[in-house]
Residue frames relative to the residue before (quaternion, step in Angstrom):
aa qw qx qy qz dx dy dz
X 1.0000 0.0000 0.0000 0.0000 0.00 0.00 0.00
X 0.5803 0.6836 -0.1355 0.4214 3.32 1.39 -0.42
X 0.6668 0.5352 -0.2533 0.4525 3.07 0.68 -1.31
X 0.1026 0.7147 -0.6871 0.0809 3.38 -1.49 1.15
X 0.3350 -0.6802 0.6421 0.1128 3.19 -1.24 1.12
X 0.4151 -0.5428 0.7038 0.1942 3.62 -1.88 0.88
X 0.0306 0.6314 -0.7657 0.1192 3.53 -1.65 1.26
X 0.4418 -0.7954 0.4149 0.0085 2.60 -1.05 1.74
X 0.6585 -0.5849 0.2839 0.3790 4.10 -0.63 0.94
X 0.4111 -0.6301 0.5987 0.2748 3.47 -0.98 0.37
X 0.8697 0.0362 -0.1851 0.4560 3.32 -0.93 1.04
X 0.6619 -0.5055 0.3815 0.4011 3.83 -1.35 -0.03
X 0.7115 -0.3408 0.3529 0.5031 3.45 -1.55 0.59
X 0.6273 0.5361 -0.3921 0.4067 3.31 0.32 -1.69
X 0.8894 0.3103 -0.2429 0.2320 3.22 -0.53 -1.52
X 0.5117 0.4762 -0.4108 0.5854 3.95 1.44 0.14
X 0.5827 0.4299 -0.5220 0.4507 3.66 0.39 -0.21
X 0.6339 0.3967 -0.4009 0.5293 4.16 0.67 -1.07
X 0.7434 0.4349 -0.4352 0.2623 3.60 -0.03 -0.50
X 0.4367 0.6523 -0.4012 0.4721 3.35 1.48 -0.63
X 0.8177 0.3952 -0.2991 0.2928 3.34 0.13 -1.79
X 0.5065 0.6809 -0.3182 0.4226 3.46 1.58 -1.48
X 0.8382 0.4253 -0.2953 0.1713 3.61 0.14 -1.20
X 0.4972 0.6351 -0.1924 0.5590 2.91 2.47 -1.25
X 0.7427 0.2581 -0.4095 0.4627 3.84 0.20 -0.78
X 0.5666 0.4727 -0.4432 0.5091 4.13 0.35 -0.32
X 0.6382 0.2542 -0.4383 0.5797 4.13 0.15 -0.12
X 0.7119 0.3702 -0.5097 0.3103 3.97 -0.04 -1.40
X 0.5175 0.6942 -0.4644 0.1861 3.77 1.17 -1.15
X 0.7575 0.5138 -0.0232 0.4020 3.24 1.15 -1.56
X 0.6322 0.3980 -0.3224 0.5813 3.27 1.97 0.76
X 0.5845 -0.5724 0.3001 0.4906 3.00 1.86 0.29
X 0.4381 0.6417 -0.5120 0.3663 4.01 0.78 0.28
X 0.2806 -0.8319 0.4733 0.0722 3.29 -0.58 0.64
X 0.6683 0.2471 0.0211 0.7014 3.59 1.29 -0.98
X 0.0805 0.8113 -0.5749 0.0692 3.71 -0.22 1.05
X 0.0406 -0.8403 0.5405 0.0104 3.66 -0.75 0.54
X 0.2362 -0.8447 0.4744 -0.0751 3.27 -0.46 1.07
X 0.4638 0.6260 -0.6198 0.0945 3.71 -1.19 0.31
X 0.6277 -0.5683 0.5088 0.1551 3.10 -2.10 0.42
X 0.1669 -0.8121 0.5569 -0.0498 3.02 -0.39 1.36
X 0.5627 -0.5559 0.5937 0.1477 3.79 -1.65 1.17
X 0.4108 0.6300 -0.6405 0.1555 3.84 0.64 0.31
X 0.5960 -0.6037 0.4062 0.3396 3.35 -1.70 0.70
X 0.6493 0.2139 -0.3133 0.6592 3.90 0.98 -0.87
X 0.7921 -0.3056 0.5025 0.1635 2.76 -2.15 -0.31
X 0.4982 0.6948 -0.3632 0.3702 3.45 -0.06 1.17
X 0.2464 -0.8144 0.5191 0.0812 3.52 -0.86 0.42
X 0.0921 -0.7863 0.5622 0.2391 3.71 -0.31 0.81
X 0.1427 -0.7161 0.6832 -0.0113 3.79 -1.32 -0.30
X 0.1576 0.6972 -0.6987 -0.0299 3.52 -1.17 1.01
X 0.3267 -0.6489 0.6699 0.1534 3.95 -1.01 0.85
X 0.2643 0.6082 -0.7466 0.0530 3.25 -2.02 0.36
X 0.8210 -0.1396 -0.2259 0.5054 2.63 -1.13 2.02
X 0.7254 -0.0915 0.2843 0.6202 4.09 -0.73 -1.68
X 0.7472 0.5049 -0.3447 0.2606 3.67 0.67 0.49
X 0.0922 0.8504 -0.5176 0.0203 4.20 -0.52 0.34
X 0.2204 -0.6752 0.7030 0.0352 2.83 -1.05 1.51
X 0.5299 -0.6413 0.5067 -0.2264 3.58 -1.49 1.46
X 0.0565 0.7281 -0.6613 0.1711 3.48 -0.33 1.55
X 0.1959 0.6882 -0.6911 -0.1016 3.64 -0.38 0.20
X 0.5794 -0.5742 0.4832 0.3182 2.80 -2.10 0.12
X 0.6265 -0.6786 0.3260 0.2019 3.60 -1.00 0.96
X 0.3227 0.7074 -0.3240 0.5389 3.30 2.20 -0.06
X 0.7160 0.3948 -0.3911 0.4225 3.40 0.66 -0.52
X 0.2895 0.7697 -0.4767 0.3106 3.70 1.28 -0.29
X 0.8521 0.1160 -0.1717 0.4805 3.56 -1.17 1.10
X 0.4796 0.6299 -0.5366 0.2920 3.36 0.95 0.08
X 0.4902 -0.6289 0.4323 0.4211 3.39 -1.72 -0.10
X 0.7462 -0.5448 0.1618 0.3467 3.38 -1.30 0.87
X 0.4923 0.6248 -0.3362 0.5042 3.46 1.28 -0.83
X 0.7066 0.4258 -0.3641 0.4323 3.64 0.63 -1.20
X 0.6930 0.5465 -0.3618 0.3004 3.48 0.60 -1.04
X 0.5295 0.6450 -0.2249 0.5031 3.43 1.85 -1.46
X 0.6355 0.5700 -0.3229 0.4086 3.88 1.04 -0.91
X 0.6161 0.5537 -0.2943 0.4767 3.57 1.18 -1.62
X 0.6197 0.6599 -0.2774 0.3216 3.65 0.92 -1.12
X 0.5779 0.5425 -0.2728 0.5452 2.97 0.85 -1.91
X 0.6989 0.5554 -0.2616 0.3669 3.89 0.10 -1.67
X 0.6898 0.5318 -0.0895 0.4831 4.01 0.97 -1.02
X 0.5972 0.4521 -0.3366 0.5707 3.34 1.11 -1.01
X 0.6267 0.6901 -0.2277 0.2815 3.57 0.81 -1.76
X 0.6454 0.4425 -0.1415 0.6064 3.40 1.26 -1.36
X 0.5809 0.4049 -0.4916 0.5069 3.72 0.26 -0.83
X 0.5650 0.6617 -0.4517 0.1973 3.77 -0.05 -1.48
X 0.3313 -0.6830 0.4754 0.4447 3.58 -0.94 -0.47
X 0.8141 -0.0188 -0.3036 0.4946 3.21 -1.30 1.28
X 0.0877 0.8762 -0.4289 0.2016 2.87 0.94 1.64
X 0.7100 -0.6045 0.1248 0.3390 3.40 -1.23 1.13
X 0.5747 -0.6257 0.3785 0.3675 3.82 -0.61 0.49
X 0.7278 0.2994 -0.1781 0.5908 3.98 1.13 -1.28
X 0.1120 -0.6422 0.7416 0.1583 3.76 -0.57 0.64
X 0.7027 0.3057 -0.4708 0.4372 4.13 0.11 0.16
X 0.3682 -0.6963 0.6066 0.1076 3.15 -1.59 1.26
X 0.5456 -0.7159 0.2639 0.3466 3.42 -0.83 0.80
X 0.5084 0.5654 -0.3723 0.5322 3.35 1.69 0.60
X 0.5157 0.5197 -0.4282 0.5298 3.92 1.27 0.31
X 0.4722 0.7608 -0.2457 0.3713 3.04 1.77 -1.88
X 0.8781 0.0720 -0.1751 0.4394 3.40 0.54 -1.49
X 0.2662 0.6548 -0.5415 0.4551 3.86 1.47 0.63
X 0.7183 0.3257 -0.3677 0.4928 4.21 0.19 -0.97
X 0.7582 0.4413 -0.3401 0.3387 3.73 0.59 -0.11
X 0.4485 0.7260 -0.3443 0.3913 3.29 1.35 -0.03
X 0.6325 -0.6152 0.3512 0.3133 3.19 -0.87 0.62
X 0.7573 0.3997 -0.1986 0.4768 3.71 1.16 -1.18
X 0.6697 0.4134 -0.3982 0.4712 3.22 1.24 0.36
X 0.6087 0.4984 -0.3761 0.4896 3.55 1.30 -0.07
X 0.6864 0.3990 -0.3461 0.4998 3.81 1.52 -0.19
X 0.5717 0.6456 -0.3858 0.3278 3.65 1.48 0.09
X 0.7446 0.3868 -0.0995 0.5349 3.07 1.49 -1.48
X 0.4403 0.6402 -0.5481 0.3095 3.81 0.65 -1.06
X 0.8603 0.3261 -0.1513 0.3614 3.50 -0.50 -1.46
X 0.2632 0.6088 -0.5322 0.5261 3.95 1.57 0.28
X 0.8604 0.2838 -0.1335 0.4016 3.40 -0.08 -2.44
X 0.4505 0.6361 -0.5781 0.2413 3.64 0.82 0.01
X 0.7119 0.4877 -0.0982 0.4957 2.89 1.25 -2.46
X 0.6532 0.2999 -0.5254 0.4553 4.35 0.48 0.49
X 0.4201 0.7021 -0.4608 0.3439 3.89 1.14 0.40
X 0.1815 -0.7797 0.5780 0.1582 3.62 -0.35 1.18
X 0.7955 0.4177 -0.0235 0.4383 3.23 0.27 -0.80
X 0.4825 0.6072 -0.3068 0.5517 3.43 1.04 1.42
X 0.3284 -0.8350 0.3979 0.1911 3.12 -0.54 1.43
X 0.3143 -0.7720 0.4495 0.3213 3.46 1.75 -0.53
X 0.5978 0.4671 -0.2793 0.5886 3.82 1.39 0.61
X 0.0583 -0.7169 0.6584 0.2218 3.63 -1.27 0.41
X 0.6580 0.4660 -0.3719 0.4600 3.57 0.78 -0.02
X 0.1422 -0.8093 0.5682 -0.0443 3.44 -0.43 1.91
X 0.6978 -0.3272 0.2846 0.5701 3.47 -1.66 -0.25
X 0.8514 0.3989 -0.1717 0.2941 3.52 0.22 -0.75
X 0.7262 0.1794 0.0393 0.6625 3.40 0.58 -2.01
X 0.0308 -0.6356 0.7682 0.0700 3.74 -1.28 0.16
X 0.6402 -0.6292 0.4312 0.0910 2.65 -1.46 2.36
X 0.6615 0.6102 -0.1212 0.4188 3.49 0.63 -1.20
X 0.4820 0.5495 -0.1477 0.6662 3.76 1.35 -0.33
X 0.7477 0.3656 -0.1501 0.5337 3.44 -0.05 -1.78
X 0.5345 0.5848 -0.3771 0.4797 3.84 0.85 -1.21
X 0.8758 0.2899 -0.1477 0.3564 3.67 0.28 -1.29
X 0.4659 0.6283 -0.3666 0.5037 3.42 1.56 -0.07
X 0.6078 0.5615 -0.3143 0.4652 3.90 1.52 -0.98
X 0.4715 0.7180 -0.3042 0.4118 3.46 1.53 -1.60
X 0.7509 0.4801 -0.1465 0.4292 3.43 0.08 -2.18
X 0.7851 0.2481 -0.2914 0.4871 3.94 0.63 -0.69
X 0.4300 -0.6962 0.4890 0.3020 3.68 1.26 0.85
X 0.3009 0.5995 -0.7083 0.2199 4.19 0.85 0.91
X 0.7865 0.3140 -0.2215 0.4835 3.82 1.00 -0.62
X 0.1111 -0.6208 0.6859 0.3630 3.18 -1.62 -0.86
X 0.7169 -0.4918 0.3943 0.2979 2.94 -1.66 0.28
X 0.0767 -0.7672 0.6108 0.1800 3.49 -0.56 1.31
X 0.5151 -0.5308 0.5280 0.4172 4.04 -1.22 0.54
X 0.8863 0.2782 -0.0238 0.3694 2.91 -2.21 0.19
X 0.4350 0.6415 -0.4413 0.4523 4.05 1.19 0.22
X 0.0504 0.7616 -0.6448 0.0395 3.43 -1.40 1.18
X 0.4881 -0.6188 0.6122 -0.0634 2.69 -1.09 1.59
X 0.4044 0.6886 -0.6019 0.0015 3.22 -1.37 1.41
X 0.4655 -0.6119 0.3978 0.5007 3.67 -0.93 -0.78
X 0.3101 -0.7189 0.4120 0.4662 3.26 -0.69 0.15
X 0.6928 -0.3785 0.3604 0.4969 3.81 -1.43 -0.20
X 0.8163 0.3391 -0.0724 0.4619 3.34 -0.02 -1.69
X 0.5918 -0.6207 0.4752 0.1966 3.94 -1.10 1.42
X 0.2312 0.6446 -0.7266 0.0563 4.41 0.47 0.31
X 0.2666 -0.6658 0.6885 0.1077 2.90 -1.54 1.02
X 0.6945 0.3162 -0.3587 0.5376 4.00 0.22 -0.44
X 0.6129 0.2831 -0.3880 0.6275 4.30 0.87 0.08
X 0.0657 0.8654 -0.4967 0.0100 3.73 -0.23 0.68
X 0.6419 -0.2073 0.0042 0.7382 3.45 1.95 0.26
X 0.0240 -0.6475 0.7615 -0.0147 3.33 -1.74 0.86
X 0.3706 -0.6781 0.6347 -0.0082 3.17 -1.65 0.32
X 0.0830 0.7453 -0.6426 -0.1573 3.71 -0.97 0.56
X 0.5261 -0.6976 0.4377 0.2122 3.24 -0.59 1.57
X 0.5937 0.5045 -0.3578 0.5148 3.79 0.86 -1.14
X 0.8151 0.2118 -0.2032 0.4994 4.23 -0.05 -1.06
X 0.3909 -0.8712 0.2525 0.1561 3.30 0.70 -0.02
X 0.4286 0.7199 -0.3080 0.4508 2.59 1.52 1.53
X 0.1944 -0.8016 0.5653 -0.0099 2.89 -1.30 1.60
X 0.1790 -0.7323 0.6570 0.0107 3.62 -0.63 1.58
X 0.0320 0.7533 -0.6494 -0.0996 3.32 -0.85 0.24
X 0.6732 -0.6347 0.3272 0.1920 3.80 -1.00 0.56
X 0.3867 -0.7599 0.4754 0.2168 3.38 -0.28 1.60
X 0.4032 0.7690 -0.4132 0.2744 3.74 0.78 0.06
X 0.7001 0.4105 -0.0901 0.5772 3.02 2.29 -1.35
X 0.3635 0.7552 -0.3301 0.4342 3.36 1.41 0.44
X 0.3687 0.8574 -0.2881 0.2142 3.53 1.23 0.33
X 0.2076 -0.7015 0.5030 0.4602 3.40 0.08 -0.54
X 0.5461 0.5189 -0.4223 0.5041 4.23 1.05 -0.30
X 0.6200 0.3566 -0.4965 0.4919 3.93 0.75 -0.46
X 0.4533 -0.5902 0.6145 0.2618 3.84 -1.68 0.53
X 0.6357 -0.5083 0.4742 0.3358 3.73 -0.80 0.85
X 0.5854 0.4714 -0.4375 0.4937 4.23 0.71 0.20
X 0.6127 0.6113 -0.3294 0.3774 3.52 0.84 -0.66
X 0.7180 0.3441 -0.1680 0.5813 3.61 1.00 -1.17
X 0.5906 0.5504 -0.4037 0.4304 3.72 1.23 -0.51
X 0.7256 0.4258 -0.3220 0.4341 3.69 0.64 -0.96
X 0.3480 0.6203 -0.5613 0.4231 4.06 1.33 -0.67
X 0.9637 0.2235 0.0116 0.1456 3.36 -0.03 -1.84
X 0.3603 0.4731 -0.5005 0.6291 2.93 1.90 0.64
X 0.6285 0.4514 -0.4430 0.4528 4.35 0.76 0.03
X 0.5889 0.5838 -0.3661 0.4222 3.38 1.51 0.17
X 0.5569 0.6722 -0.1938 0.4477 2.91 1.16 -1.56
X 0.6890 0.4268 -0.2591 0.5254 3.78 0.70 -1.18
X 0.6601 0.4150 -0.4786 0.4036 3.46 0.82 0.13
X 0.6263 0.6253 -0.2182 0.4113 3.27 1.05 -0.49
X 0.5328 0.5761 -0.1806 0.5929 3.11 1.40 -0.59
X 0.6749 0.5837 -0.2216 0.3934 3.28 0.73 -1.17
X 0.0871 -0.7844 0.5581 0.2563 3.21 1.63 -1.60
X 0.7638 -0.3551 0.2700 0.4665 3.72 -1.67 0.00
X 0.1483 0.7015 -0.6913 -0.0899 3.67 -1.43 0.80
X 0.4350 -0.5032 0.5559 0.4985 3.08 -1.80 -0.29
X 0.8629 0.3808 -0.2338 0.2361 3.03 -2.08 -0.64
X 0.7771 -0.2785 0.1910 0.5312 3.93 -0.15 -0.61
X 0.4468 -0.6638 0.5986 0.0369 2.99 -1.13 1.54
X 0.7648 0.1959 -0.1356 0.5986 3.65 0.31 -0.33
X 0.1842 0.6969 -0.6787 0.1404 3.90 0.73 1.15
X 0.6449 -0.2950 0.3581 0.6073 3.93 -1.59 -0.52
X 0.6155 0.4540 -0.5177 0.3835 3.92 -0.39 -0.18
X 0.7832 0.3485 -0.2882 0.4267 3.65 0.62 -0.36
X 0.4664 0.5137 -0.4931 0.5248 3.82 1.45 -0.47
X 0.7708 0.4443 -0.3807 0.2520 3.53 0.20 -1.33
X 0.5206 0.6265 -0.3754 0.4422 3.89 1.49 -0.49
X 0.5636 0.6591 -0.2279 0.4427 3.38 1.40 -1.66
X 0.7543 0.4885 -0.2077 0.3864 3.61 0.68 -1.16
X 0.5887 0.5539 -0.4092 0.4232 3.33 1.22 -0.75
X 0.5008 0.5486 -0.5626 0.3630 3.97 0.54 -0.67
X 0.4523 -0.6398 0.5729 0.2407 3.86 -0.94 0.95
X 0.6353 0.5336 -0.3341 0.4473 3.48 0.59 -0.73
X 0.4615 0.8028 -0.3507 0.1397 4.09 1.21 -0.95
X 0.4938 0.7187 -0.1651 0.4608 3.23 1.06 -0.76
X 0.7725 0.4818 0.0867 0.4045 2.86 0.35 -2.03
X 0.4033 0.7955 0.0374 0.4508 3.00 1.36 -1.09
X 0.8461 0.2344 -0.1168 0.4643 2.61 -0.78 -1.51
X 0.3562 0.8549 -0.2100 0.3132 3.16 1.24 -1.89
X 0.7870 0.4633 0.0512 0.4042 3.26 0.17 -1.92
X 0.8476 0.0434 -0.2001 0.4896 3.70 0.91 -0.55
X 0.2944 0.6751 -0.5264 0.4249 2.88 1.12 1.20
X 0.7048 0.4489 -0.2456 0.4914 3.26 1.29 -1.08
X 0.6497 0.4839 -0.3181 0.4924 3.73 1.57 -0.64
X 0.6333 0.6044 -0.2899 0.3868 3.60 0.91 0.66
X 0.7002 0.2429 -0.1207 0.6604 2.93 1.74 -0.67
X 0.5692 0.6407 -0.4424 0.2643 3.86 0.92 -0.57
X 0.4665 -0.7158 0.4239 0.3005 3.33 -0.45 0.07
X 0.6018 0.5799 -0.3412 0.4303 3.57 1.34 -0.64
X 0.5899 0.6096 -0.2826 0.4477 3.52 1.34 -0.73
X 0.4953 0.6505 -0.4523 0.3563 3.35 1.29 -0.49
């Protein structure tokens, strides 16, 4: 479930740096920018910054978009200008990027990028105690999930107790916090973190609130919830957990 392979960009540094700029000044042109600047940027999540003044915009994109096809790159654009705009649009992904971050060659191009800018990963789901992978298939068997492709599952290094698991929905990766790796926590405690991951993943990219009533009410079905929850309340404030 792990296992990820490196694929190497299409074309030369050079020629992704023109295609970047090419696609951004032909979309910003057509929002009225006049002076567009562009470059690829090493961020660890997914994301693009941008600052405007007056008919001008200087451009950060993420480097995730690297090797894409031009249309895709010309979509993100279209999506960015849209948002910068006033009362600009709310989703800057188009449901053709939508189905570019789910694709297989973009989930074997980038994954192992965001693995290797992850500090704070153990790069293992079998810990001293609970092994993710187990718990993963115990969720499977009570059909609370499905199987998401190309998903990796790890712990992290360092014990956060008040971050006890996140998820990046785009690389598909769910880390979840060696803090719960215990042999005093009960195997429900780290199971429910990551079946509350999993539902993000499932979920895939939204706007507005991640954790609206459609997701508490998914959240609630884990039998163990209660109980749960219970539990890292007490692994947040107990000392022994420290």
């Amino acid at each position: 479930m792990n296992e990820v392979t490196d694929i190497s960009y299409r074309g030369s540094v050079n020629e992704q740096d023109h295609l970047l700029q090419d696609c951004f000044f032909r979309v910003g042109a057509e929002h009225g920018f006049h002076d567009v600047q562009t470059s690829w940027e090493k961020f660890k999540e997914f994301k693009a910054t941008w600052k405007r003044c007056s008919n001008t915009a200087e451009l950060h994109i993420t480097d995730y978009m690297k090797g894409s096809d031009p249309e895709l790159i010309t979509d993100l654009a279209r999506g960015i200008f849209g948002r910068m705009g006033r009362g600009g649009v709310r989703d800057i992904y188009s449901e053709k990027l939508r189905q570019h971050f789910v694709s297989h060659e973009f989930i074997q191009r980038n994954q192992p990028l965001y693995l290797k800018r992850s500090r704070n990963l153990a790069y293992r789901q079998k810990g001293q105690v609970h092994d993710l992978e187990a718990l993963y298939d115990d969720l499977l068997d009570t059909g609370l999930v499905t199987k998401v492709p190309n998903s990796y599952l790890t712990w992290t290094k360092s014990g956060n107790r008040q971050r006890i698991g996140y998820c990046s929905v785009i690389m598909r990766v769910v880390a979840i916090s060696s803090a719960l790796d215990r042999k005093e926590v009960p195997s429900f405690v780290p199971g429910y973190v990551l079946y509350h991951e999993l539902l993000h993943l499932e979920n895939g990219l939204r706007f507005g609130s991640y954790h609206d009533r459609e997701f508490r009410a998914k959240e609630a079905m884990h039998p163990y919830h209660n109980e749960a929850e219970r539990w890292l309340r007490k692994i947040a404030v107990d000392p022994q957990f420290r």
